[in-house]
C-alpha positions in Angstrom: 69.7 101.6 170.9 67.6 104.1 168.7 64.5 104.0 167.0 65.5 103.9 162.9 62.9 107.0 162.5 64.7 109.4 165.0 67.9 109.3 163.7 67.0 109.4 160.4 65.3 113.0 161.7 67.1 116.0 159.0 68.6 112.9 156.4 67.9 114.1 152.8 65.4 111.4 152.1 64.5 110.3 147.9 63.2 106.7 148.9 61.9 104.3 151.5 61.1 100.7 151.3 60.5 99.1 154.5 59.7 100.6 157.7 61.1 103.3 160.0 59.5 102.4 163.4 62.3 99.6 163.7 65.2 99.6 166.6 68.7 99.6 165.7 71.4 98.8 168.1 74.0 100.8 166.7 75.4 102.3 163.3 78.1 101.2 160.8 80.0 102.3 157.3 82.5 99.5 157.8 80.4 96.3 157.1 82.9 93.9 159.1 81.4 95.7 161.9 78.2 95.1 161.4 76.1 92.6 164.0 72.4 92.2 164.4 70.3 95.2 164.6 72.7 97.4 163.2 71.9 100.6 160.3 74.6 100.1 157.7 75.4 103.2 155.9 76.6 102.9 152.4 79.3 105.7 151.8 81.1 105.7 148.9 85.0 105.8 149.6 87.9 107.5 147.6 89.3 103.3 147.6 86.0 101.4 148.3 82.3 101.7 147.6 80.1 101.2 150.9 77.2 99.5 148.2 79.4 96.9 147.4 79.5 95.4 151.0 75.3 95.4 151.4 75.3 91.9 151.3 78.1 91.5 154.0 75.9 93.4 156.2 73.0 91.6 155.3 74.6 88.9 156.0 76.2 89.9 159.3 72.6 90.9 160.5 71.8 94.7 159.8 67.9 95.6 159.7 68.6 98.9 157.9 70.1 99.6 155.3 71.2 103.9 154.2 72.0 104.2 150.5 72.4 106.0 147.5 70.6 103.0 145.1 68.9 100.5 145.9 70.8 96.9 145.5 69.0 94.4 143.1 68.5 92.0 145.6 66.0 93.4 148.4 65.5 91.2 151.3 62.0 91.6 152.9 63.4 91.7 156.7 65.8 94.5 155.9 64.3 98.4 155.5 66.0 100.4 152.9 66.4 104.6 152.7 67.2 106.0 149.9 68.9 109.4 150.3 70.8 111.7 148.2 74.9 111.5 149.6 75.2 108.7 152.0 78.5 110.2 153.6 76.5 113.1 154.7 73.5 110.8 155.9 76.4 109.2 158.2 77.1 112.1 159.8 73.5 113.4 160.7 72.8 109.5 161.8 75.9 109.6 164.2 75.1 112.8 165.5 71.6 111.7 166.4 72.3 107.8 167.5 74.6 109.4 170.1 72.4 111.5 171.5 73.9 114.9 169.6 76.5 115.1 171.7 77.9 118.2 169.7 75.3 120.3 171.3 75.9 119.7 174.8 79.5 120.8 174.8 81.3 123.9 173.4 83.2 122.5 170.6 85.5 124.1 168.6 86.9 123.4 165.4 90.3 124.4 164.1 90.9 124.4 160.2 94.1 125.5 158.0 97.1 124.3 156.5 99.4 124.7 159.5 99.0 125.1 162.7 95.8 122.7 163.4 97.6 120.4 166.2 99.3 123.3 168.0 96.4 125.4 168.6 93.7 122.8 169.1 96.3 121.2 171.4 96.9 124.6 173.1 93.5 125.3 173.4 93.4 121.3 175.6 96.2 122.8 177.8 94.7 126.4 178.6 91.4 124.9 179.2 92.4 122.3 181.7 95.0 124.2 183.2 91.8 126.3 184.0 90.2 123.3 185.6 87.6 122.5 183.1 87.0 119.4 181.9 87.5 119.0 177.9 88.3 117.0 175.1 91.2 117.1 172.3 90.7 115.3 168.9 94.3 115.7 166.8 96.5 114.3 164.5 98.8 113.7 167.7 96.2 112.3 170.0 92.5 112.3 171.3 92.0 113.0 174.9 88.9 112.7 177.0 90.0 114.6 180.2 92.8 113.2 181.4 92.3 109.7 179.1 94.9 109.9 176.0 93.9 107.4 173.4 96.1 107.1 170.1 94.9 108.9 167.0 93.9 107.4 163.9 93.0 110.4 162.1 93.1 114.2 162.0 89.4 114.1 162.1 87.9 110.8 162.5 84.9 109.0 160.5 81.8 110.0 161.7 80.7 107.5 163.7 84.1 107.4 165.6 83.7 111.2 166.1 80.6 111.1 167.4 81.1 108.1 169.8 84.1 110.3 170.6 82.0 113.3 171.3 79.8 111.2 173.4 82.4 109.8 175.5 83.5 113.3 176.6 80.0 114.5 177.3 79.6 111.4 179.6 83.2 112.1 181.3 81.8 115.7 182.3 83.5 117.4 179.7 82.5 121.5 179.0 84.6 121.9 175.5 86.0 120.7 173.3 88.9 121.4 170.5 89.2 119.3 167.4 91.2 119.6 163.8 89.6 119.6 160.7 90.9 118.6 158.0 90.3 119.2 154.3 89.7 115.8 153.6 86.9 115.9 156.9 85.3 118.8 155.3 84.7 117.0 152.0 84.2 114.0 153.0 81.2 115.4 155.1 82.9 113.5 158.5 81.6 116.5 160.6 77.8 116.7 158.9 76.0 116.8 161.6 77.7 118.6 164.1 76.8 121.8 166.3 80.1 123.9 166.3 80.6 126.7 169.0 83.3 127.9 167.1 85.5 127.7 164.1 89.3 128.9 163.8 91.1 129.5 160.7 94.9 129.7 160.8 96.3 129.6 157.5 95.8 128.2 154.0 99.4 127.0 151.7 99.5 124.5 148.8 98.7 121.1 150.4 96.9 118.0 149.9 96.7 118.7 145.8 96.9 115.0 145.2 93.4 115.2 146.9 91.9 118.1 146.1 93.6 118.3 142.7 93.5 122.4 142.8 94.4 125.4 144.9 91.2 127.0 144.6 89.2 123.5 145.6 91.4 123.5 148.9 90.4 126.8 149.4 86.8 126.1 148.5 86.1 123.3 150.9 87.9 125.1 153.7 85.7 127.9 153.0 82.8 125.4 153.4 83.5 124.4 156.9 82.8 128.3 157.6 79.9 128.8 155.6 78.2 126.1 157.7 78.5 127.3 161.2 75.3 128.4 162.6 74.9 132.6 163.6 75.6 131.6 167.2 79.0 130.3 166.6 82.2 132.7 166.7 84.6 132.3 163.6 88.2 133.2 164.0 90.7 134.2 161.1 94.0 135.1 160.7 93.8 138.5 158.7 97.4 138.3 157.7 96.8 135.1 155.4 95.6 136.8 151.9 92.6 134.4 152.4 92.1 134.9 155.9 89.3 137.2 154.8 87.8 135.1 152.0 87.3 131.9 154.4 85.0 134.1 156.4 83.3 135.8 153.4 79.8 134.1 153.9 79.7 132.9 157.2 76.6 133.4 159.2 79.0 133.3 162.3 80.1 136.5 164.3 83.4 137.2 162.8 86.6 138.1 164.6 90.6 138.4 162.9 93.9 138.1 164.9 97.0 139.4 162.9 101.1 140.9 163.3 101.0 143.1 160.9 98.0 145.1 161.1 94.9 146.4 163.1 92.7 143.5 164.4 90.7 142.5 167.1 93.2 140.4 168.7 96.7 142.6 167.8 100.5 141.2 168.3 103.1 142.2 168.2 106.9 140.3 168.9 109.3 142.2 170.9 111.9 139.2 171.1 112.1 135.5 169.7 115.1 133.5 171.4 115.4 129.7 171.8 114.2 130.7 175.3 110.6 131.6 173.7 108.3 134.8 172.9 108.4 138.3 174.4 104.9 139.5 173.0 102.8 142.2 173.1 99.1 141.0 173.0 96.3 143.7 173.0 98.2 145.8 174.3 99.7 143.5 177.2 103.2 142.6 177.7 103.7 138.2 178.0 106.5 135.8 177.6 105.8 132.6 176.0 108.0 129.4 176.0 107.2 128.7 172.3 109.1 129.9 170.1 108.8 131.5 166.3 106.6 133.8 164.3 104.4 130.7 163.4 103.6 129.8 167.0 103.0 133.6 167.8 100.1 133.0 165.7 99.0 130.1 167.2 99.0 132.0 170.6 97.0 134.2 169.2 94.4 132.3 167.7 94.1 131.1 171.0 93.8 133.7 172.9 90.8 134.7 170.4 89.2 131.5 171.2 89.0 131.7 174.6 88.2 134.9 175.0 85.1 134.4 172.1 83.9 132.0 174.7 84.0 134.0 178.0 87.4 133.6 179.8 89.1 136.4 181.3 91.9 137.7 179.1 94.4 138.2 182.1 94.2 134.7 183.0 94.1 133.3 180.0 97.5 134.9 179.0 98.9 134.2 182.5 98.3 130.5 182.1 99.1 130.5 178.5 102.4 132.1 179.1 103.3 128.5 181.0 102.6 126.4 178.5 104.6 123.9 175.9 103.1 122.9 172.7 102.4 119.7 170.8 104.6 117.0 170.7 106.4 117.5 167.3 105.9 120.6 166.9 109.9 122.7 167.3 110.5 120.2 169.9 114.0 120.7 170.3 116.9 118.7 172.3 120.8 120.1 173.1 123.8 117.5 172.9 125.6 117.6 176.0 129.0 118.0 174.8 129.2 120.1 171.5 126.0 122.1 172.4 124.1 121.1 168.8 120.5 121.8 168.9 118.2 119.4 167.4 115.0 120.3 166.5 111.9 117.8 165.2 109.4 119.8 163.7 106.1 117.9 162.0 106.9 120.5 159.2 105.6 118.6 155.7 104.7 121.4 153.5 107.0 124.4 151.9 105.4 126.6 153.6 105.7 124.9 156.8 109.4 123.9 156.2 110.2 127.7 155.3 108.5 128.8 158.8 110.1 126.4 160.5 113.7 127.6 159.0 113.3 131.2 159.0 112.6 131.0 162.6 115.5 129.2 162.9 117.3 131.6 161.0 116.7 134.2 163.3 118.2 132.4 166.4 121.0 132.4 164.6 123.4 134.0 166.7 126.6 134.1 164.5 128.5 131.6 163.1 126.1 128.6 163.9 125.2 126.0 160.9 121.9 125.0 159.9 121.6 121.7 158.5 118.5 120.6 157.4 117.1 116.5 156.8 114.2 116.4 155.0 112.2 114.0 152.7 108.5 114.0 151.2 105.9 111.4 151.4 105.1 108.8 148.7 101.6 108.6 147.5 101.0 112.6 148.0 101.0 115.2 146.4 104.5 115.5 144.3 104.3 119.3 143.3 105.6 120.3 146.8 108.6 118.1 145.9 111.2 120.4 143.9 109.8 123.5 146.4 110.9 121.7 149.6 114.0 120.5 148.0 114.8 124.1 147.2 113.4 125.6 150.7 115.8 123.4 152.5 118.8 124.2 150.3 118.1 127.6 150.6 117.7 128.5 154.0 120.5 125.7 155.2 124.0 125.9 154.8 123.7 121.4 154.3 120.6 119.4 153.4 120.3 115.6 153.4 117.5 114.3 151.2 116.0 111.5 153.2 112.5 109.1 153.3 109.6 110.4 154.8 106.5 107.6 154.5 107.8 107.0 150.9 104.7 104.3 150.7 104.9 102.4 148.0 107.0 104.9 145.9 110.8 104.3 145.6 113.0 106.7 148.0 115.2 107.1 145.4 112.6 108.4 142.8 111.0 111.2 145.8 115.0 112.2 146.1 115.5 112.7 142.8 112.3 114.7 142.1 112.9 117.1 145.1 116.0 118.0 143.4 114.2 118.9 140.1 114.5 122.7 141.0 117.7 123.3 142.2 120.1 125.1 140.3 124.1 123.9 140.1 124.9 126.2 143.3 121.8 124.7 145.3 123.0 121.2 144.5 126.6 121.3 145.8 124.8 122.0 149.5 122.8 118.6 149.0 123.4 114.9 150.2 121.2 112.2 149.3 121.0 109.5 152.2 117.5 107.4 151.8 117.8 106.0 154.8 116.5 108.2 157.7 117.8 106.6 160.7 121.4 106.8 158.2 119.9 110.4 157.5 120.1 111.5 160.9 123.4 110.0 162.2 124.9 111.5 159.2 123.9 115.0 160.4 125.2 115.0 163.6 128.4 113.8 162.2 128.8 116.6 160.4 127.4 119.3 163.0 129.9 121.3 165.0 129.9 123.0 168.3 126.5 125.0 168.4 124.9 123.8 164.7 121.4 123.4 164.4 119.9 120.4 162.9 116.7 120.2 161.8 114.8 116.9 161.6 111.6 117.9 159.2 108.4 116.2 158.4 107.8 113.3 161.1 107.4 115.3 163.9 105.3 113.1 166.8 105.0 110.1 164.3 106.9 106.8 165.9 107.0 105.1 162.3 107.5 104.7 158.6 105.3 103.7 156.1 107.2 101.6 153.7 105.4 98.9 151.2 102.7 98.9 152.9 104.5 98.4 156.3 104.6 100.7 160.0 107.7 100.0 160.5 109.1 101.5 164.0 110.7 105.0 163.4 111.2 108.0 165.9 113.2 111.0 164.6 113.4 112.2 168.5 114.8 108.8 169.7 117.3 108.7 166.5 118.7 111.9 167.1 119.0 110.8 170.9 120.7 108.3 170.0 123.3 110.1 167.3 123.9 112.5 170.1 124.9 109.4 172.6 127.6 107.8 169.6 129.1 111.2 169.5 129.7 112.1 173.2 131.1 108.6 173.5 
């Protein structure tokens, strides 16, 4: 319970009609939520518009109401504020109805095209293989010590993160490592917050459908940067030809991690074998057990973190060096009889899918096949159709076109448009097989002692979004299970 004055403290406020001296019991932006007592926030949603449901959460008992406009209808025992953008108001309220949790814990937000759940996941494992108590907010899961609780978002609504954020204070937990997504940023989920740290790990075309341009993605990635406060540390990757624009106006004491050139955290790979990493790291020799370019990255931006908030750089690379990385992420299996590797990678971008193969391509030791099963999601952004298509026929000696969460799209109609680029030569390496589960076995029929077959875009996802259905799906447990029907 709150006073409604308090946690209106720093809301952009235009109007007020009522009173502010008023207790609320908790906050809401989903009026079915609402019960007596409650401050219902009116955000406007890319689907729905939070003003529409007022009267619902009249009805259901709230004493406050946050808005952009007032309704026509006032009821005398409600109290109305007026502020400028709603979604941001939620974030501020949040912050302050749970206490601002943000500020008593060292949280840490990671931001970029690729890469998010591996590092902010890495960042979970170093920390509590130190013994220090923290939290993980992902696409894969949250976590609250040792608690794993299934994810909903990347970067949840406000009110969830905060509640979130609040949880792990209570628990004991010292840090904290969460995503943030584009969508977060602009939809002002983190408004509000007190960030220790920001990390930025790369920036590809993604998310157009959203953001509708390049240059907007960038933009409101940028944003996330521009708004930590001078005490926070912001971390960029200096090889990304943005990597120094993100960072351009941050207040924030900048630091850059790179491969390729002078930095404040320098690497430099001396091997890369399905075994893992052989890495120089300022100047110290480490093995890793991940594997490929991308994830020596990842390492590094994690080793920048923790050593921006005070860990010792010796132990941090020692524990680091023991470490696996998020589920879905070049998880890879071996069939028992014909020695085929199968790797699931989340990979659901070009740029992710041509990471993800050319790493492949270099453990490669000979005469192995690559064959690549691949699909794009309905609903999304359909420029990266044709350049996946083409990445995967490229870089694999056989592709098979398959679903991945076509939505309410048809399967066929994705296939068709990620063959849209490919030239006659291109083609001929193609097969189109809608059906993933279909998709899968159809690979591992055709693989041959020592192939490699990658399984692209699902990665730790247990489903398919079809019609508006989940319907069960697991690309690890498929290719399990095509590996069993072979050795029979």
């Amino acid at each position: 319970m709150a006073i409604l004055q308090d946690i209106l403290y720093k809301v952009r406020i235009q109007s007020l009609v009522g009173r502010t001296d008023v207790a609320v019991t908790d906050v809401q932006t989903d009026s079915r939520l609402v019960q007596a007592g409650s401050c219902f926030i009116a955000v406007r949603g890319v689907q729905q518009d939070g003003h529409d449901h007022i009267p619902t959460a009249i009805q259901q008992g709230a004493i406050a109401i946050v808005c952009e406009h007032l309704p026509n209808d006032l009821q005398p025992a409600v109290n109305y504020v007026v502020t400028s953008n709603s979604a941001e108001a939620a974030g501020i309220i949040a912050h302050s109805f749970y206490g601002e949790p943000s500020k008593h814990i060292k949280l840490v937000g990671v931001t970029g095209t690729n890469g998010k759940t591996t590092v902010a996941t890495l960042l979970y494992k170093l920390y509590s293989s130190l013994d220090t108590p923290c939290g993980l907010i992902s696409t894969v899961s949250y976590r609250i010590g040792n608690q794993e609780f299934e994810s909903t978002h990347t970067t949840p609504d406000s009110i969830a993160l905060n509640r979130l954020l609040k949880q792990m204070v209570d628990a004991g937990c010292t840090h904290a490592f969460m995503e943030v997504s584009s969508h977060a940023i602009h939809q002002h989920r983190i408004a509000g917050l007190h960030f220790a740290g920001g990390i930025f790990t790369n920036i590809t075309h993604d998310h157009l459908d959203y953001h509708k341009t390049f240059e907007e993605y960038l933009r409101v990635k940028k944003r996330f940067f521009d708004g930590l406060p001078s005490s926070a540390f912001a971390i960029s990757n200096l090889d990304d030809k943005n990597g120094v624009i993100v960072l351009q106006n941050t207040p924030a004491d900048k630091f850059y991690y790179s491969l390729r050139t002078m930095a404040d955290f320098k690497g430099k790979i001396l091997e890369n074998s399905i075994t893992g990493l052989q890495m120089v790291v300022n100047e110290m020799d480490v093995h890793f057990r991940l594997i490929g370019e991308f994830n020596a990255y990842n390492l590094l931006a994690v080793f920048a973190a923790a050593i921006c908030l005070g860990e010792d750089r010796q132990e941090v690379l020692q524990q680091l060096s023991n470490l696996t990385g998020a589920e879905g992420r070049f998880d890879y299996v071996i069939s028992s009889r014909e020695n085929i590797i199968g790797i699931i990678d989340y990979a659901h971008t070009p740029d992710a899918l041509q990471n993800v193969l050319s790493t492949i391509k270099k453990l490669q030791k000979g005469h192995e096949q690559i064959i690549t099963v691949v699909g794009c999601g309905g609903d999304r952004d359909r420029t990266k159709r044709p350049k996946m298509g083409t990445i995967a026929a490229e870089y694999s000696h056989k592709a098979i076109f398959t679903s991945d969460n076509p939505r309410t799209e048809s399967p066929d109609q994705i296939i068709k448009e990620m063959h849209a680029a490919l030239d006659p030569v291109l083609s001929k390496k193609v097969l189109d097989v809608p059906e993933r589960g279909e998709a899968i076995r159809t690979a591992v029929m055709l693989a041959r002692q020592d192939d490699i077959i990658l399984l692209a875009g699902k990665g730790h996802e247990k489903y398919q979004l079809v019609n508006g259905q989940r319907l069960p799906f697991d690309d690890r447990q498929s290719l399990l299970n095509a590996f069993k029907e072979m050795d029979k």
